[in-house]
KOLLUMMAR-463877 format. One record per residue (C-alpha): x, y, z; residue in one letter. Coordinates in steps of 0.001 Angstrom, whole numbers, plus 500000, padded with zeros to 6 digits. Example, Ala and Ser with C-alpha at 12.3 -4.5 7.8 and 13.67 -1.06 7.14 Angstrom:
512300495500507800A513670498940507140S
# end
This chain:
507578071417862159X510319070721859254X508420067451858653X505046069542857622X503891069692853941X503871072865853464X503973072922850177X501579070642849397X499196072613851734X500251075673849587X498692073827846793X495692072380848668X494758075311850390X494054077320847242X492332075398844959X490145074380848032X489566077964848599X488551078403844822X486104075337845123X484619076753848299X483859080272846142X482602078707843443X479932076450845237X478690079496846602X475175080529846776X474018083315844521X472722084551847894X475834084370849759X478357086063846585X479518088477848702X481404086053850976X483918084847848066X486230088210848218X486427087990852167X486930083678851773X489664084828848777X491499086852850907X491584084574853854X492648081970851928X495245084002850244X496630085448853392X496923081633854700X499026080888852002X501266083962852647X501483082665856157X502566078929854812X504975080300853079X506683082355855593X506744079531857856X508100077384854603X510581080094854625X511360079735858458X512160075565858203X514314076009855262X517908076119856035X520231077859853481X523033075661854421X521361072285854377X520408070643851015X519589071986847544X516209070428847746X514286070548850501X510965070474851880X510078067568849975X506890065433849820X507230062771847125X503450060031846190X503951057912843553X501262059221840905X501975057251837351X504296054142838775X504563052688835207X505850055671833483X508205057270836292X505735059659837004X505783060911840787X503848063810842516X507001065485843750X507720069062845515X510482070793846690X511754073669846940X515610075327846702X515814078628847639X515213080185844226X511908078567844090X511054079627847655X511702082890846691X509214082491844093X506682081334845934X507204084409848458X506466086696846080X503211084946844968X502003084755848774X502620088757848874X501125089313845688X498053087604845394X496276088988848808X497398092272847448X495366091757844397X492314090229845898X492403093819847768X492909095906845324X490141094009843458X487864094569846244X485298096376844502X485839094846840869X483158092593840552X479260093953841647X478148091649845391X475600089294843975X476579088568840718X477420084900839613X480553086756837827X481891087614841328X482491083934842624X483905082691839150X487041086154839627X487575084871843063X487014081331841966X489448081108839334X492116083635841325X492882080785843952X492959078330841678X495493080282839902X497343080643842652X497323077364843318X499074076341839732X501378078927840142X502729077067843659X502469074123841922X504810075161838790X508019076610841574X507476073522843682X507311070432841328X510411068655841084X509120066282839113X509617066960835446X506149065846834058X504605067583836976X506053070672836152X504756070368832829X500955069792834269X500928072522836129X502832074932833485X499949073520831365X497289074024834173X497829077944835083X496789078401831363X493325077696831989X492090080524834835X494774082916833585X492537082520830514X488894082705832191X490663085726834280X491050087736831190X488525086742828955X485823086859831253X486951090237832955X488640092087831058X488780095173828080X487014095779825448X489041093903823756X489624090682826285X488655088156823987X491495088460821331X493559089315824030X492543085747825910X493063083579822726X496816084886821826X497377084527825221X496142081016825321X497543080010822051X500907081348821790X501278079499825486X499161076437824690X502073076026821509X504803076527823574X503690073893825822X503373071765823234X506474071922821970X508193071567825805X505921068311825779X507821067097822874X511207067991824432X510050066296828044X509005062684825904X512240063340824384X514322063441827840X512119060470829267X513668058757826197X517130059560827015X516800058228830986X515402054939829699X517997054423827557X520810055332829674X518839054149833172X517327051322831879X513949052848832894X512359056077832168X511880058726834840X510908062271835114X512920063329838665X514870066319838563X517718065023840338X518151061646838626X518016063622834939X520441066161836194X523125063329836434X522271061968832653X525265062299829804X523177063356827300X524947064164823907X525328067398822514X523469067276819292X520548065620821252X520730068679824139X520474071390821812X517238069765820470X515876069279823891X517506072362825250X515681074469822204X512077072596823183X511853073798826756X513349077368825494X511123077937823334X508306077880825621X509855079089828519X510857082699826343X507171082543825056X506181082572828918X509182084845829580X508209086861827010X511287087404825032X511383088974821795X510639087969819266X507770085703821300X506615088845823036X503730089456821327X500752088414823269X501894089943826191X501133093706825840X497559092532824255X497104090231827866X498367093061830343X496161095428828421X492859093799828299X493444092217831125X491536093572834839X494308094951837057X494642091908839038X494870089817836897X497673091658834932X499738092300838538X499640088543838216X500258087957834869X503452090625834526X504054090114838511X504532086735838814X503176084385835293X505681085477833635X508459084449835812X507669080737835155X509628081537831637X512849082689833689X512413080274836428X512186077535833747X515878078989832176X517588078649835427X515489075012837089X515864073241834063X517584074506830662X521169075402832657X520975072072835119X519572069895832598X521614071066829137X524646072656830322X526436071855826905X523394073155824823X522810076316827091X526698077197826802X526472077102822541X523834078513822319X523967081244825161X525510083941822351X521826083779820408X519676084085824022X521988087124824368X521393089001821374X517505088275821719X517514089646825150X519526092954824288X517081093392821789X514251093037823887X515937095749826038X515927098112823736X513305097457821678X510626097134824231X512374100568825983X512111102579822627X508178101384821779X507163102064825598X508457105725824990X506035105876821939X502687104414823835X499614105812824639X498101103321826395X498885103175830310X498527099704830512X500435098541826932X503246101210828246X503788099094831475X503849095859829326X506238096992827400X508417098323830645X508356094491831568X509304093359828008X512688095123828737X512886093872832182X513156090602831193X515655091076828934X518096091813831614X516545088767833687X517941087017830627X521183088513830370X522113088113834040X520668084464833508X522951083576830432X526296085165831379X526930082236833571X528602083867836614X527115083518840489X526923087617840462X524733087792837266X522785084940837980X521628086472841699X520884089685840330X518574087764837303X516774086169840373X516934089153842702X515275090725839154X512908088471839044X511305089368842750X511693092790842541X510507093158839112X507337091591840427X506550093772843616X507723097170841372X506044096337838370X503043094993840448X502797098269842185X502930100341838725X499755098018837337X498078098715840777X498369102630840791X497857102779837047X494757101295837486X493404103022840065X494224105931837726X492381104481835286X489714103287837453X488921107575838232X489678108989834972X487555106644833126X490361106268830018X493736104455830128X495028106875827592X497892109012828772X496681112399827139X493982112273828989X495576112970832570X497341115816833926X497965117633837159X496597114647838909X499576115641841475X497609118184842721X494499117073843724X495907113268844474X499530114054846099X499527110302848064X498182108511844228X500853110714842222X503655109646845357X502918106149845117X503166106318841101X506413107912841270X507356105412843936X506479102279841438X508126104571838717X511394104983840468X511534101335841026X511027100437837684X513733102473835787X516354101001838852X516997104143840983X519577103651843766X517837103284847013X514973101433845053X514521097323845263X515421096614840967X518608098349841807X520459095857843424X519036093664841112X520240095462837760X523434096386839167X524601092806839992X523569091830836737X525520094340834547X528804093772837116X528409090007837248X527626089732832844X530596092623831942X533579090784832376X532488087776830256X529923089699827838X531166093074827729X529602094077824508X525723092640825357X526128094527828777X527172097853827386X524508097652824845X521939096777827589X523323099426830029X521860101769827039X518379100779827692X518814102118831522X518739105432829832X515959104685828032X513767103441831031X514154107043832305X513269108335829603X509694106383829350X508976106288833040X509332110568833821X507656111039830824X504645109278831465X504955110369834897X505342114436833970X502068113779831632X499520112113834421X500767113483837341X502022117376836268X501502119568833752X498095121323833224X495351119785835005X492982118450832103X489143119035833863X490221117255836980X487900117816840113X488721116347843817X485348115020845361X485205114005849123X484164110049848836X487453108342847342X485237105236846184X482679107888844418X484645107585840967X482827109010838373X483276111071834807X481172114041833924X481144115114830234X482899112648828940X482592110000826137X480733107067827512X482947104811828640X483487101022827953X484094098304830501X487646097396831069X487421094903833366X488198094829836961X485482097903837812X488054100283835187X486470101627832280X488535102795829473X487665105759826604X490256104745824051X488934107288821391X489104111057821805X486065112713823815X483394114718821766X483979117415824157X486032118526827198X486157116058830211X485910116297833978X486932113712835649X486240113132839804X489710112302840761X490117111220844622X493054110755846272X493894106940847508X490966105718850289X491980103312852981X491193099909851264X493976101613848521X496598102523850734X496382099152852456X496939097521848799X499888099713847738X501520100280851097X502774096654851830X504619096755848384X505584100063848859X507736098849851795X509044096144850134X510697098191847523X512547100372850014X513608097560852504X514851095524849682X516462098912848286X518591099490851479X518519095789853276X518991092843849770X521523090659852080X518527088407853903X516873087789850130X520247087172848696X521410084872851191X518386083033850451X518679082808846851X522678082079846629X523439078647847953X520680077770844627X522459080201842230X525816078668842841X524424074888842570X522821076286839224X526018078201837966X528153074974839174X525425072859837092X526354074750833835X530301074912834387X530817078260836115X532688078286839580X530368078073842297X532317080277844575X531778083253842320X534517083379840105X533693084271836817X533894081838834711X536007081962831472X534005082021828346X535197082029824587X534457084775822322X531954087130822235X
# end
């Protein structure tokens, strides 16, 4: 079974479940969410049994499946996967079934708009695969290029009032940063064909290059540059609250859940392996930008009222400890940045989900407009609180095994960044209660329970405008006092936020399987940039 491709079938599968939707007829729309979700669930099943055939003590790389694809340029279709990558690709087969359910009822049955949402949601999921799994540096660079293009349609085509603006800085601020990684991956195909005597793009072989220093920290500050843009770090953060804003609720779970992790990934896969000199110099600078981000994107979630910017900003400061743990070079910080960057997705995802179904009943993604919701939707308010918990790191909760490794493993060697980050814990209590005191508690604001959970409606209320992924959104004040119909979570819901739900409690009290998975790569990848691969921390010059 070892010898199957699953990753290429991870791939495959996908984008030929997107082509299948899309070549639907108009008469048979209503097929495409029940083909998405098959297909989806077949790719949660490949990876599982990816996860099953991979052996955490055999090599870093495996899984492979290697076609020659551009023989004159050193261009090869090449996958594999180390166990950082498979852990990526784990969270992407829990995720995107997850969304296709929650998105259930998004899209009207009949509607050519129906197949193109599930159309372009495989075929995102597809690129996404394809990104964790290349090993191949110009592949990589395809498919970082590729997942551009239904992320785009995904948010343009179906989301907030304001999706178009949002799907342009979203497209352009990641279209640039591609293009400057494209200048930095001509620039390392350069450097093997000088030292190789031809050019190539395989990991491994460009791993082994001497490359000199001067010449890393340009190449080093191409592929960082786009990879904090996808990350988003500040001060390239800026597209990223517009995107999860506008964007339907699926497609932000994916965009904040898992999109974003390509940035990270990309740190640890190829600026620490590939310039180890470069990442070392210039580590101090990524430091200070992801402290910042920390408690910038903390203090300006505190001061939101917008449900969905608030949780964009939440991930903002999320990544800035992905960073830190990422950057302090040591095997602990390193496993909690990728332990960060799983659980960050399934806690994060589950605050976009129950936010929008919030939304999705009170008609307005503005926090003043909730209150009391607690009492007439105890299971909605417990799952919010839930997702909440998670995302400010409680103990007992899946982020904090991740944000605890990273402050012990950074503190020895950056005491200063990790005491200024620890700061921003306090802050992420601060924005999460809040928000959660003003929805869920408090006095109830015209909120009425009706029977039917999927009978979602506003009465008295400022019409509403479309926000994408069956929400609708009243960003200005009402002309008068609302009701809104506020059910509690149906079936179909608590099947979406359930399995994630789960995950952030196992992975609260049981981490060991997911970091057993993860370490044999984070040790390779410390070992890569001069730490000590056994865990000792690694000695490190100033501050």
């Amino acid at each position: 079974m070892s010898e199957f491709p699953y990753l290429l079938a991870m791939i495959v599968v996908p984008a030929l479940g997107g082509g299948v939707v899309a070549a639907l007829p108009a008469a048979r729309a209503d097929l495409a969410r029940v083909i998405a979700l098959g297909t989806s669930l077949l790719v949660l099943v490949l990876a599982g049994l990816a996860t099953a055939a991979f052996d955490t003590a055999g090599p870093r790389f495996q899984l492979t499946t290697s076609v020659a694809w551009i023989p004159d340029f050193g261009v090869e279709f090449a996958l594999g996967v180390d166990g950082i990558a498979l852990a990526m690709l784990l969270l992407t087969g829990v995720l995107v079934p997850v969304v296709v359910l929650a998105s259930w009822r998004d899209v009207a049955p009949g509607r050519r708009s129906m197949r193109s949402f599930w159309a372009w949601l495989l075929v995102l999921e597809a690129t996404l695969v394809g990104v964790f799994a290349a090993t191949d540096v110009f592949l990589f660079y395809v498919f970082f290029e590729a997942m551009l293009i239904p992320m785009y349609f995904l948010i343009g085509g179906f989301g907030g009032p304001n999706r178009q603006y949002a799907a342009v800085k979203f497209f352009l601020y990641s279209l640039l940063g591609g293009l400057v990684m494209l200048a930095a991956v001509i620039g390392l195909y350069v450097v093997s064909n000088s030292q190789l005597g031809e050019g190539t793009f395989a990991f491994d072989a460009l791993r082994q290059l001497e490359i000199d220093p001067g010449v890393q920290k340009l190449l080093f500050a191409g592929f960082f540059v786009a990879f904090a843009i996808k990350a988003p770090l500040v001060p390239f953060h800026t597209w990223l609250p517009d995107s999860g804003a506008e964007a339907p609720i699926g497609g932000a779970v994916l965009l904040v859940g898992v999109l974003d992790k390509v940035g990270t990934f990309g740190f640890l896969r190829y600026c620490l392996p590939l310039f180890p000199d470069a990442s070392r110099d210039l580590a101090p600078v990524v430091l200070v930008l992801a402290v910042v981000g920390i408690l910038y994107a903390a203090l300006v979630a505190m001061g939101q009222t917008d449900l969905k910017r608030l949780v964009s900003y939440t991930s903002i400061a999320h990544f800035g400890f992905i960073a830190l743990g990422i950057f302090a070079f040591t095997t602990e910080a390193v496993t909690g940045a990728v332990l960060y960057m799983v659980n960050h997705g399934i806690a994060t995802g589950l605050l976009f989900l129950v936010v929008g179904m919030l939304i999705t009943r009170g008609g307005s993604r503005r926090i003043a407009d909730y209150g009391g919701v607690a009492g007439k939707a105890p299971m909605l308010a417990g799952a919010f609180l839930i997702a909440g918990l998670a995302s400010l790191a409680l103990p007992g909760t899946n982020s904090f095994v991740s944000e605890f490794l990273v402050l012990i493993g950074s503190f020895p060697v950056r005491p200063v960044f990790t005491v200024l980050a620890t700061v921003g814990i306090v802050f992420a209590a601060l924005y999460v209660l809040l928000v959660y005191q003003r929805t869920m508690h408090g006095p109830p604001r015209g909120v009425l329970l009706v029977d039917d959970p999927d009978d979602v409606t506003n009465q008295g209320a400022a019409p509403p405008v479309p926000d994408g992924g069956g929400a609708t959104a009243v960003l200005a004040a009402p002309a008068r006092p609302r009701t809104m119909r506020v059910a509690d979570l149906s079936r179909r819901e608590l099947a979406v936020v359930a399995p994630l739900v789960a995950l952030v409690l196992v992975l609260g009290f049981a981490p060991q399987p997911l970091i057993d998975l993860v370490e044999p790569a984070v040790q390779a990848t410390v070992a890569d940039v001069g730490g000590d691969p056994d865990g000792i921390v690694p000695a490190v010059e100033g501050e």
